[in-house]
C-alpha positions as CSV (number, residue, x, y, z in Angstrom):
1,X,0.0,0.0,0.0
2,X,1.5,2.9,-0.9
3,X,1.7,6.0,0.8
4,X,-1.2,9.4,0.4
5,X,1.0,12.1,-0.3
6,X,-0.8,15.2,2.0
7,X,0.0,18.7,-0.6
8,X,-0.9,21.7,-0.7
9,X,-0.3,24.0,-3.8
10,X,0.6,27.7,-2.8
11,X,-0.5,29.7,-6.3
12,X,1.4,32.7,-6.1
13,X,0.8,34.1,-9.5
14,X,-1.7,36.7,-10.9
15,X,-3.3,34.6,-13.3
16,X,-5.2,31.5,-11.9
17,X,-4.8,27.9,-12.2
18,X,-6.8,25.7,-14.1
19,X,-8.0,23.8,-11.6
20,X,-8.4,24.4,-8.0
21,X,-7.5,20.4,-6.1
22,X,-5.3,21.7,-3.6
23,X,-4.5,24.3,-4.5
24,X,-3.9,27.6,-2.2
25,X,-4.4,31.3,-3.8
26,X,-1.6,33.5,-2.1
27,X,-2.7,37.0,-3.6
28,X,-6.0,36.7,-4.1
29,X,-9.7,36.3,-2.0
30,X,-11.9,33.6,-4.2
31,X,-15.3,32.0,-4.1
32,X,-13.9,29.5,-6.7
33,X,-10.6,28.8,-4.6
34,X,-9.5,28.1,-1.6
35,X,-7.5,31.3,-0.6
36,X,-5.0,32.2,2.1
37,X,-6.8,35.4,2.3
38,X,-10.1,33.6,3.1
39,X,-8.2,31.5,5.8
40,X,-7.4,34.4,7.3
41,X,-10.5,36.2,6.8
42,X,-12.0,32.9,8.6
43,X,-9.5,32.0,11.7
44,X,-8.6,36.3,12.1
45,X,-8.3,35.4,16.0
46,X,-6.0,32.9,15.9
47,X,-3.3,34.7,13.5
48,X,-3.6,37.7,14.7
49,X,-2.4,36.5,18.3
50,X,0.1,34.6,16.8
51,X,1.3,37.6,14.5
52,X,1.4,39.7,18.0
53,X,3.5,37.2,20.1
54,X,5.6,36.8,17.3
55,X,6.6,40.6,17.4
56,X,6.7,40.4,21.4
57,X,9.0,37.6,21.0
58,X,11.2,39.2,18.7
59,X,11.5,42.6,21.6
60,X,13.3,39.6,23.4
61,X,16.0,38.6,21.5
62,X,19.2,38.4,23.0
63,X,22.0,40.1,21.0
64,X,25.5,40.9,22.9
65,X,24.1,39.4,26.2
66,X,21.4,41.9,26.0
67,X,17.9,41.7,25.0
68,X,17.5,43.5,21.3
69,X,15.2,46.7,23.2
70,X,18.0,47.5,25.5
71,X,20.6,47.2,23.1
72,X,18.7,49.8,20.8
73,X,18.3,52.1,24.1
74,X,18.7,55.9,23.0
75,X,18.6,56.7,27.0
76,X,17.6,54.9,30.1
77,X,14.3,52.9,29.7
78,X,13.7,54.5,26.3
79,X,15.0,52.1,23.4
80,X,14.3,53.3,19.4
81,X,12.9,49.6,19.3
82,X,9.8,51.5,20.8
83,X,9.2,53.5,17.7
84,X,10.0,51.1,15.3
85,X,8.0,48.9,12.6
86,X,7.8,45.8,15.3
87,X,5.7,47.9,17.8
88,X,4.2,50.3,15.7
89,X,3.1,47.5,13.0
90,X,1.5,50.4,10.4
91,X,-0.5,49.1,7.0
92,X,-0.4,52.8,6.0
93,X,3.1,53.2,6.3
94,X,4.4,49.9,5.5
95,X,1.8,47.2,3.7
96,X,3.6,43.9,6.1
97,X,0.9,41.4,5.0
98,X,2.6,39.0,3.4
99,X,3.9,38.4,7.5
100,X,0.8,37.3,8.2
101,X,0.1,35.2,5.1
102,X,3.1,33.3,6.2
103,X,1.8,33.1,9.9
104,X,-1.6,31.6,8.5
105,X,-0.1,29.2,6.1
106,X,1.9,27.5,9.1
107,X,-1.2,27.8,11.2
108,X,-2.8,25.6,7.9
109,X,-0.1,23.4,7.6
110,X,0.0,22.6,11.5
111,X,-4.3,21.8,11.0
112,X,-4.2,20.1,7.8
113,X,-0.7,18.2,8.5
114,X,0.8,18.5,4.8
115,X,3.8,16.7,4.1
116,X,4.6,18.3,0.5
117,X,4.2,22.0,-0.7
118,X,4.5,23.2,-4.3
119,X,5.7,27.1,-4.5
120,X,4.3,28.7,-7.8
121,X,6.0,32.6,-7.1
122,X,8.4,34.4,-8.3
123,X,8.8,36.0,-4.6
124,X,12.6,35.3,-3.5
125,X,11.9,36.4,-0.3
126,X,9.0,33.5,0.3
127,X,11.1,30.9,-1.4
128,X,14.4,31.7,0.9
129,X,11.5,31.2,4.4
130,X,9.8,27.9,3.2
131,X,13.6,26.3,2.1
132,X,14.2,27.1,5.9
133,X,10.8,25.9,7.3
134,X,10.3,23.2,5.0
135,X,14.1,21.9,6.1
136,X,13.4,22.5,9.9
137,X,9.6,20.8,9.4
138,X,11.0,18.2,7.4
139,X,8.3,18.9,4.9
140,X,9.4,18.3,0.9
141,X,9.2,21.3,-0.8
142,X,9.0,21.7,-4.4
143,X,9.5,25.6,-5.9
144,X,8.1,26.7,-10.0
145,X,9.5,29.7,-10.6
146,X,8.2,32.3,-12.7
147,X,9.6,35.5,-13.8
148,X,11.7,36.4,-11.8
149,X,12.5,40.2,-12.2
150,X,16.0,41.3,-11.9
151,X,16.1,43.4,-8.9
152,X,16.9,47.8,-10.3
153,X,20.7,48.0,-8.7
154,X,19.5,51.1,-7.1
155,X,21.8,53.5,-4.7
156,X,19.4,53.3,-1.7
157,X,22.1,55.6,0.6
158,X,21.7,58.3,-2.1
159,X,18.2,58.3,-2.5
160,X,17.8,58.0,1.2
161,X,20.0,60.6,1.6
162,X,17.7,63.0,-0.7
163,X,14.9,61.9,1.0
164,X,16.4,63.1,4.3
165,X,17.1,66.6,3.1
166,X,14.1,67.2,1.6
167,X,12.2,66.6,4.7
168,X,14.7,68.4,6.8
169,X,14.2,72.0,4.0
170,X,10.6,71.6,4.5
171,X,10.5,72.2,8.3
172,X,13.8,74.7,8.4
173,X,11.8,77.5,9.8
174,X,13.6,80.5,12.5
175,X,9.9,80.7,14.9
176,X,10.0,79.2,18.5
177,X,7.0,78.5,20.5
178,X,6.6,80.5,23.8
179,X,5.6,78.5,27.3
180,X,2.9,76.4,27.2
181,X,-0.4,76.8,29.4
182,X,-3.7,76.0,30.2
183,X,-4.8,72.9,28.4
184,X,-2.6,71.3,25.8
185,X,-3.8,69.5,22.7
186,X,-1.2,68.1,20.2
187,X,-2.9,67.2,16.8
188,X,-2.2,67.6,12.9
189,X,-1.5,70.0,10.4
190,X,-4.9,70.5,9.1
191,X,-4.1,72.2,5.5
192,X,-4.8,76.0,6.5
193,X,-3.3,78.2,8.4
194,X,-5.8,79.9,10.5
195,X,-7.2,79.3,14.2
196,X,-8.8,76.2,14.3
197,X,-12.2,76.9,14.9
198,X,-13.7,74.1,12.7
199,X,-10.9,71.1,12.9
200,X,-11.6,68.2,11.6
201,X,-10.1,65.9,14.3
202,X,-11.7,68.0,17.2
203,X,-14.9,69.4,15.5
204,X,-15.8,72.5,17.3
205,X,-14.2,71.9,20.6
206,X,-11.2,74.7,20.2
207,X,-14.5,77.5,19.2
208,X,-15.8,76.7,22.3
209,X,-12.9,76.8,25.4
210,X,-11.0,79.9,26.3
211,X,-7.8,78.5,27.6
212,X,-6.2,76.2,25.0
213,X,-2.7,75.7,23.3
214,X,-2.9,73.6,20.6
215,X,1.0,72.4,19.0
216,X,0.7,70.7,15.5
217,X,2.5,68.5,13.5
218,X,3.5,70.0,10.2
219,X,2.5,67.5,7.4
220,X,3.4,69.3,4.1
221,X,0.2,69.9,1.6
222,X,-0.1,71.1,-2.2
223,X,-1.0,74.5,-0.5
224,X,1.8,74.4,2.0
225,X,4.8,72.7,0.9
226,X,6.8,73.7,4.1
227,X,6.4,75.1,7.1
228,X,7.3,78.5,6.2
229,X,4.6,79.4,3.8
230,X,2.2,79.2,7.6
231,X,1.8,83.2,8.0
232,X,-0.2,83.1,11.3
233,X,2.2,83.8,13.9
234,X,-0.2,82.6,16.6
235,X,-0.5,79.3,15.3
236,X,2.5,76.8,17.5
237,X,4.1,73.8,15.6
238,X,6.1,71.1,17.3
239,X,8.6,71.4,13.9
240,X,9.1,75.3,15.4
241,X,11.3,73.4,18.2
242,X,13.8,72.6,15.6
243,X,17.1,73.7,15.2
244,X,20.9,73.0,14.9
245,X,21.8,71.4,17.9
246,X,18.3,68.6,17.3
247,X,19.8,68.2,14.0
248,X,23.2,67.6,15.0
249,X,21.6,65.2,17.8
250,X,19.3,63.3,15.2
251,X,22.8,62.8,13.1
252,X,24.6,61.3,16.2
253,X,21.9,58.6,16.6
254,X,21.5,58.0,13.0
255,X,24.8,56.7,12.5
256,X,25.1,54.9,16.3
257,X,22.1,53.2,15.3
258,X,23.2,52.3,12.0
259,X,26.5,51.4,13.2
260,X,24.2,48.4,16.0
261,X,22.4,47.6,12.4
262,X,25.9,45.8,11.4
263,X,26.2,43.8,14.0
264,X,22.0,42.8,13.8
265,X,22.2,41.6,10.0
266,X,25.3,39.6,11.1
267,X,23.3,38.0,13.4
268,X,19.8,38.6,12.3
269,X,19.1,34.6,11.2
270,X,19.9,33.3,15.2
271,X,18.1,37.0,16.5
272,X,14.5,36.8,14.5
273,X,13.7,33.3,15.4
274,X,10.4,31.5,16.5
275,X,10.5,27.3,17.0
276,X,13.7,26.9,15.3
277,X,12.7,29.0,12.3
278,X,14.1,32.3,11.2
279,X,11.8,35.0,10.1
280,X,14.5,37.1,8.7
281,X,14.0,36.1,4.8
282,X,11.0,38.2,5.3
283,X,11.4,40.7,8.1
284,X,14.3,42.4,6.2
285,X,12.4,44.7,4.1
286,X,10.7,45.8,7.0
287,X,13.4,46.1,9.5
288,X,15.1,48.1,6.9
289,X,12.8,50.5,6.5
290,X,12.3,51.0,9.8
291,X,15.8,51.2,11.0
292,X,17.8,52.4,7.9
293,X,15.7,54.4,6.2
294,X,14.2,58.2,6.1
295,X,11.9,56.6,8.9
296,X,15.1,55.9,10.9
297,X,15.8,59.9,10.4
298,X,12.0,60.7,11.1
299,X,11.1,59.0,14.8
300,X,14.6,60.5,15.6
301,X,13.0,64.0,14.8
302,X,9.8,63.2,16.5
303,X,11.7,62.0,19.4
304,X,14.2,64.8,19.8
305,X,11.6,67.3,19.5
306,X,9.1,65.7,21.6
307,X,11.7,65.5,24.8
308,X,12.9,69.1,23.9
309,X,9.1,70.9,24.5
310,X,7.9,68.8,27.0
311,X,11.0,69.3,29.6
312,X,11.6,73.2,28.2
313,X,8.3,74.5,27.0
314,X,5.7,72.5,29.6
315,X,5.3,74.0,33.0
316,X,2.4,75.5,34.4
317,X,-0.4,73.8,32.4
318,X,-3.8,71.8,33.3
319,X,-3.8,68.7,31.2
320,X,-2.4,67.8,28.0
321,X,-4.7,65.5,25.2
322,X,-3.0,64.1,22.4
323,X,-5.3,62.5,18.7
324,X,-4.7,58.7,19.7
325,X,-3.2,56.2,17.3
326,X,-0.3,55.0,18.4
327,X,2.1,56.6,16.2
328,X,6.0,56.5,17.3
329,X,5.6,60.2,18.5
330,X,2.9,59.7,20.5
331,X,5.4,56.9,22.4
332,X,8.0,59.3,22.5
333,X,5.1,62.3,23.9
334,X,3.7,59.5,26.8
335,X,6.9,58.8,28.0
336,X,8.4,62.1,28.5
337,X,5.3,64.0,29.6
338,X,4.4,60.9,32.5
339,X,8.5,61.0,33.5
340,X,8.3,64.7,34.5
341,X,4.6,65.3,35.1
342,X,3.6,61.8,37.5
343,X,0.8,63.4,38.4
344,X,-1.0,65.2,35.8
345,X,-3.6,64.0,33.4
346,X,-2.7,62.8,29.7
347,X,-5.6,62.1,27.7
348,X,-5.6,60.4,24.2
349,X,-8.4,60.9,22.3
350,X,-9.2,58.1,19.9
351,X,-11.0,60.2,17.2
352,X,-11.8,57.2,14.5
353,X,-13.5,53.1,15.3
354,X,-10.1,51.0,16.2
355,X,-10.6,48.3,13.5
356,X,-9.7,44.3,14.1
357,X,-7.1,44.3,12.3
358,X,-5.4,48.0,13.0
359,X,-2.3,46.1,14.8
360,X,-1.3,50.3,15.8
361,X,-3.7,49.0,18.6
362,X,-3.1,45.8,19.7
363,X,0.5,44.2,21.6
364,X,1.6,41.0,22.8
365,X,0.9,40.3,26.7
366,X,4.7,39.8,26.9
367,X,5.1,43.9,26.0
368,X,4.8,46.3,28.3
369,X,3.7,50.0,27.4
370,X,2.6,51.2,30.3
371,X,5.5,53.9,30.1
372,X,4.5,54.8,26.3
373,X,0.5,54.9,26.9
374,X,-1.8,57.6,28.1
375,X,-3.3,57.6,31.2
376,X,-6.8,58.1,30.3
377,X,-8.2,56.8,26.4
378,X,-11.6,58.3,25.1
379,X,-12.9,56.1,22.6
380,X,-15.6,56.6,19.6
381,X,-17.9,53.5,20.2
382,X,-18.2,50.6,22.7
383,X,-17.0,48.2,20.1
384,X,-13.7,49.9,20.1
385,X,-14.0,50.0,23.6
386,X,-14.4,45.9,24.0
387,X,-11.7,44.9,21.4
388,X,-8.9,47.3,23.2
389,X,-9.8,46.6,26.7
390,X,-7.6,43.4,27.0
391,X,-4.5,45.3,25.6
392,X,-5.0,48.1,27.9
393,X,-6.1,47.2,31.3
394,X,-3.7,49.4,33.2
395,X,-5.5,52.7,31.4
396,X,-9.1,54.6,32.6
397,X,-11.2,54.4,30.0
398,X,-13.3,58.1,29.7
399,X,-16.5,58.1,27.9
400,X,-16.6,61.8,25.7
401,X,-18.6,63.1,22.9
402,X,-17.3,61.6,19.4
403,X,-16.3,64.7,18.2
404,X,-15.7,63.6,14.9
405,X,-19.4,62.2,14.7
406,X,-20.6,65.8,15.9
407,X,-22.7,66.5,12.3
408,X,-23.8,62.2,12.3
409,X,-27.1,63.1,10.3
410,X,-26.2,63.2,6.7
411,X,-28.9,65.2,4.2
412,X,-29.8,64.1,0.8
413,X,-32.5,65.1,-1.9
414,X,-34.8,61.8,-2.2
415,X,-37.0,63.7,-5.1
416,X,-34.1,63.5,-7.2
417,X,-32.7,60.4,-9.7
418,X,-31.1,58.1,-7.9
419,X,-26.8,57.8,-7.7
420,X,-24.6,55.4,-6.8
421,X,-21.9,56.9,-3.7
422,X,-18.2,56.2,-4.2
423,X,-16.1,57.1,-0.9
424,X,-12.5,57.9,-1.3
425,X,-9.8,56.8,0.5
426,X,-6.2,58.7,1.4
427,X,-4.3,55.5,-0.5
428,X,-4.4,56.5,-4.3
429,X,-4.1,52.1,-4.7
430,X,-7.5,51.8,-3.3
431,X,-9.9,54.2,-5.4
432,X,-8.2,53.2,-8.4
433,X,-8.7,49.5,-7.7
434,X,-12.6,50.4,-7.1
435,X,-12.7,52.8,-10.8
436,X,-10.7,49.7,-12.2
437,X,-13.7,47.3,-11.6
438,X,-16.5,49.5,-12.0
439,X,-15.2,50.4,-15.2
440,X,-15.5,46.7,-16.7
441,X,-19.2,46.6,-16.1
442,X,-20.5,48.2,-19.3
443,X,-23.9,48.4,-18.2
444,X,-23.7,51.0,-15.5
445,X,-23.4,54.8,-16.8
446,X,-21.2,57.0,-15.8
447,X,-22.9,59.9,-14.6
448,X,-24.6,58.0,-12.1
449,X,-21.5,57.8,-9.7
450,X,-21.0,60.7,-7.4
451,X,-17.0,60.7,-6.0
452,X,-16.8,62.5,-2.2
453,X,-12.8,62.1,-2.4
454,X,-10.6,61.8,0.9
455,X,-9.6,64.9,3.0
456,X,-5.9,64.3,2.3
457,X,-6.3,62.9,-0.9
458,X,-8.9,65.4,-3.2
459,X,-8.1,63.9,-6.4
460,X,-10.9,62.7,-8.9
461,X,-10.7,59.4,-10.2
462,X,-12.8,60.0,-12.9
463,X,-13.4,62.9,-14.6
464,X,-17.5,61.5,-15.7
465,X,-17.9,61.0,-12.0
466,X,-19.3,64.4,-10.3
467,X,-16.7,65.0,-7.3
468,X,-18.4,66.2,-4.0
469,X,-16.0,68.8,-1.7
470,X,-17.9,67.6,1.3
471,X,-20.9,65.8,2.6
472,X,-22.7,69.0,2.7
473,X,-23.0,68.8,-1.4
474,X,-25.0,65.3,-0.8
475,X,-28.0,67.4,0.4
476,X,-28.4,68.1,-3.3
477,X,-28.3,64.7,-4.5
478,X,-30.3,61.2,-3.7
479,X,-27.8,58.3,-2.9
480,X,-28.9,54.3,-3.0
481,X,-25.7,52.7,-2.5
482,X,-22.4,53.8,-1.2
483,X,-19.6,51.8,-2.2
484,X,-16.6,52.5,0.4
485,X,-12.9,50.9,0.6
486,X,-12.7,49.0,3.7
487,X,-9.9,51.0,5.4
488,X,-12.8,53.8,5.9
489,X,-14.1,54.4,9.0
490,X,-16.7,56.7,7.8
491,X,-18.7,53.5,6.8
492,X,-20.5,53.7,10.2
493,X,-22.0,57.6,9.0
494,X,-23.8,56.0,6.4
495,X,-24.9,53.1,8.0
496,X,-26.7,55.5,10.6
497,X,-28.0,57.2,7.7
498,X,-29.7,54.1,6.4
499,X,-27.8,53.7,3.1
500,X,-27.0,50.3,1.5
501,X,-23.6,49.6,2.2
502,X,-21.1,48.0,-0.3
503,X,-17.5,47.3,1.3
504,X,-14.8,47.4,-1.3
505,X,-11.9,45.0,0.4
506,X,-8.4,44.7,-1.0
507,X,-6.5,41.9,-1.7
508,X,-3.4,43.3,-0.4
509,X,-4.5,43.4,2.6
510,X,-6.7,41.8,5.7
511,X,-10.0,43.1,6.3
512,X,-9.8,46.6,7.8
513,X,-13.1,47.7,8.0
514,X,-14.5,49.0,11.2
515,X,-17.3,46.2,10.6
516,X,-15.5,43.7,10.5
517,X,-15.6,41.3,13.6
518,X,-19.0,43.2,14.4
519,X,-22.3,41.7,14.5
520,X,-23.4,44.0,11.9
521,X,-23.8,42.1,8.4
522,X,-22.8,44.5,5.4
523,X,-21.6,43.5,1.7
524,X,-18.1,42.9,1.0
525,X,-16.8,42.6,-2.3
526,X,-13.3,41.9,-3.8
527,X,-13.5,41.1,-7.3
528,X,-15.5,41.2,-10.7
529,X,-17.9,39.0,-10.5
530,X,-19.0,39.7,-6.2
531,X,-19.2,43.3,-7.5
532,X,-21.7,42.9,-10.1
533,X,-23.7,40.2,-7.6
534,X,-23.8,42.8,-4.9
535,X,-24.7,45.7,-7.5
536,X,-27.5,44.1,-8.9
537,X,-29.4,43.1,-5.6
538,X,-32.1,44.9,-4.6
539,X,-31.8,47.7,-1.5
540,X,-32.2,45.2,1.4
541,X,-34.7,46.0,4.3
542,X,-31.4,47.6,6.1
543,X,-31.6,45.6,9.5
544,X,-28.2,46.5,10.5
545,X,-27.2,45.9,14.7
546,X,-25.3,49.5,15.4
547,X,-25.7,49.2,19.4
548,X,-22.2,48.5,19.0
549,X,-20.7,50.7,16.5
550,X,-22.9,54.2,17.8
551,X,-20.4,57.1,18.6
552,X,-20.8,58.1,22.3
553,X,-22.6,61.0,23.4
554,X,-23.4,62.4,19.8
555,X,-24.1,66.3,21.4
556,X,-23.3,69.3,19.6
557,X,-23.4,70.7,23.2
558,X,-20.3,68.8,24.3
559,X,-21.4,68.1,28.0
560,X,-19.0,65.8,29.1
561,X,-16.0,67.5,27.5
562,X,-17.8,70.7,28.9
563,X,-17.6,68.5,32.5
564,X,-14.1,67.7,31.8
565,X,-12.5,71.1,31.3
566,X,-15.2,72.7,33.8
567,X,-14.3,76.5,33.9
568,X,-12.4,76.7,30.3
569,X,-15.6,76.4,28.5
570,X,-16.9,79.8,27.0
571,X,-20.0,80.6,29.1
């Protein structure tokens, strides 16, 4: 009797096989195919665990009888590993899915018990992992290439280099912020240059209190390229803290750090290691971005800049709230502010849904933040509120008015001919993706697509599709479906507003809508043919479960933030 042969066939490819018998899609969601993106989609608990106690693990590491945070330290108890790719774990800033992919496909071969794997890619990266795992696992690997693209010899120091000085001319600036008092906020750029009485993180909070100081973060804009095209002189940046001796500091760490980076890479196969196997084949991109690259130069800035205001420029305030989402400056702002102010209030303010699998949120149990974290977190829903309170415990949890959900109703014109709703999103790779497909269904026209780009991305990506500025121009339209990219969070404004919901995932990435892990049952879609099913279904009867997803204390009046700040609110 001879022996059943267990395989599974990982299809890595962007055409499809021509039949499906074991066979794995690595790059795409199917309904035709099994899919590694479906297997994630379907055991999202699991791997996401396992993706976070991989990274703890990693913090561990021993390197020069050290562990790899420590050896990174830029002072006592404050190690760059803090604001690096491995804690901050950012799909916006660096898409790391093909991490998890790799985490799930272990996870299937552990359940299924496959002795033999065929690799169709033309991925390097994968095929130097699985000769490791399959060697360690003692699992027969088999590996059809397929164009294989010569990798551009491209000088990265020099174009790194650029990169650097760019970003350092457009925050040169000779302004310096004076003391700061009363009640602190630290938020974005917002694109104009005036006082802030409409923002669109805080709504109309800063119009309504008297004592405020409110320090951005320059982000440059088509309208202000750098920092010194801002006019308003009562306006305070963080970036107005820079100066010669931050820059020469930033410069000293940049090249210390670099010069630890040898002795990593040296070592990185024995370092980035989980059961016997090494991770490294396809951490490397990642660790390199985050600990070579302009990034390397950037959470230096923040850091610098950050520990220069809060121990020169902080004294005699009330409390300081910060926009919440776990960005390497906001580590860099908790630690500082709670090491010299033990017993003062830091707030953040979580102005968006935290989303399943937004991993900005979420840490091993083996990390420790407590240093780097807030001591009070206001969030926008109880659902965010459940799915963070395990990662958290050592934080109050405040209950405050949504501000961003302040204008919730939406208003549209049900006399007139009905339109189809297309949401932007601030990735260019995810509206074009959504014109791409509805562009291949000839029967739908045109002009029956209204586009309400993205704040930070106002680009039209079609010029037959009429292009909204704001919600405000909806009041003149009537809307029966909104298709929205997944990664938007204002999916839960139309939901209250009882539109029929189309979620537009991508395949380069898990499931990062708001709804997802929620009771509430929407449409997804990822390709052609779940598009046109979803299209042509009638309006259903719109029975969604919001309990969940509802902003807190919708109230233009702002009564708890009114009870927070007691005598700073303008009578």
């Amino acid at each position: 009797m001879t022996k059943k042969i267990n395989e599974i066939i990982i299809w890595d490819q962007n055409n499809l096989p021509k039949n499906n018998k074991n066979v794995f899609l690595w790059n795409k969601r199917s309904e035709d195919f099994n899919s590694i993106i479906n297997f994630i989609d379907d055991n999202s608990i699991k791997i996401k665990n396992n993706i976070l106690d991989l990274f703890g693990k990693f913090g561990n590491s021993k390197i020069n009888n050290s562990n790899i945070i420590d050896f990174y330290n830029l002072e006592k108890n404050f190690s760059y590993w803090q604001l690096s790719f491995f804690v901050e774990k950012n799909f916006y800033k660096k898409n790391f899915f093909d991490i998890i992919k790799v985490l799930a496909l272990e996870l299937l071969i552990n359940k299924k018990n496959f002795s033999n794997i065929t690799l169709y890619t033309s991925n390097i990266k994968l095929i130097e992992f699985f000769e490791n795992y399959c060697l360690k696992k003692k699992i027969y690997l088999k590996i059809k290439l397929s164009n294989i693209k010569k990798k551009k010899i491209s000088n990265f120091g020099l174009k790194n280099f650029k990169r650097i000085l760019f970003f350092i001319f457009n925050r040169v600036n000779f302004k310096k912020n004076k003391f700061l008092q009363n009640n602190i906020f630290f938020s974005y750029f917002e694109n104009n240059d005036n006082n802030l009485k409409k923002s669109i993180y805080w709504s109309n909070l800063f119009d309504r209190i008297n004592k405020k100081e409110i320090v951005q973060i320059f982000i440059p804009s088509k309208n202000f390229t750098n920092i010194r095209k801002i006019k308003n002189k009562n306006l305070k940046f963080l970036d107005y803290e820079f100066d010669i001796f931050i820059l020469l500091k930033i410069i000293f760490s940049y090249l210390k750090i670099n010069l630890l980076n040898n002795k990593v890479e040296v070592l990185a196969n024995q370092i980035f290691v989980n059961n016997s196997i090494s991770y490294w084949p396809i951490l490397k991109p990642y660790w390199d971005d985050s600990f070579k690259s302009i990034n390397l130069f950037k959470n230096l800035y923040y850091y610098y800049l950050i520990k220069k205001i809060v121990s020169k420029k902080i004294f005699k305030h009330k409390n300081l709230f910060y926009l919440f989402e776990n960005q390497p400056w906001e580590r860099c702002l908790c630690f500082f502010y709670k090491k010299k102010f033990s017993k003062k209030k830091l707030f953040g303010i979580s102005h968006t849904p935290i989303r399943f699998w937004d991993l900005r949120f979420f840490n091993s149990k083996i990390v420790n933040l407590k240093n780097y974290s807030p001591n009070y977190i206001s969030f926008v829903n109880k659902y965010s509120q459940n799915i963070y309170k395990k990662d958290y415990d050592t934080q109050n949890k405040i209950k405050l008015e949504a501000l961003r959900y302040n204008n919730f109703t939406i208003k549209f014109n049900t006399k007139n001919k009905k339109k189809i709703l297309i949401i932007g999103d601030y990735l260019d790779s995810e509206n074009f993706m959504i014109k791409s497909l509805l562009s291949k269904i000839t029967s739908l026209k045109k002009n029956n697509f209204l586009y309400l780009s993205h704040p930070a991305n106002t680009k039209n990506i079609d010029q037959n599709y009429k292009l909204l500025k704001s919600k405000n121009d909806l009041k003149n339209f009537n809307v029966s479906k909104v298709i929205i990219p997944h990664m938007s969070t204002s999916v839960i404004e139309y939901l209250f507003n009882k539109k029929d919901i189309i979620v537009f995932l991508n395949d380069n990435m898990p499931n990062m809508s708001p709804l997802f892990m929620n009771i509430t049952k929407v449409k997804y879609v990822f390709d052609l043919k779940s598009l046109k099913k979803n299209l042509s279904k009638k309006q259903h009867n719109l029975d969604y479960k919001l309990e969940q997803l509802k902003p807190f204390r919708v109230n233009k009046e702002l009564i708890y933030w009114k009870k927070l700040l007691s005598n700073d609110f303008k009578k």
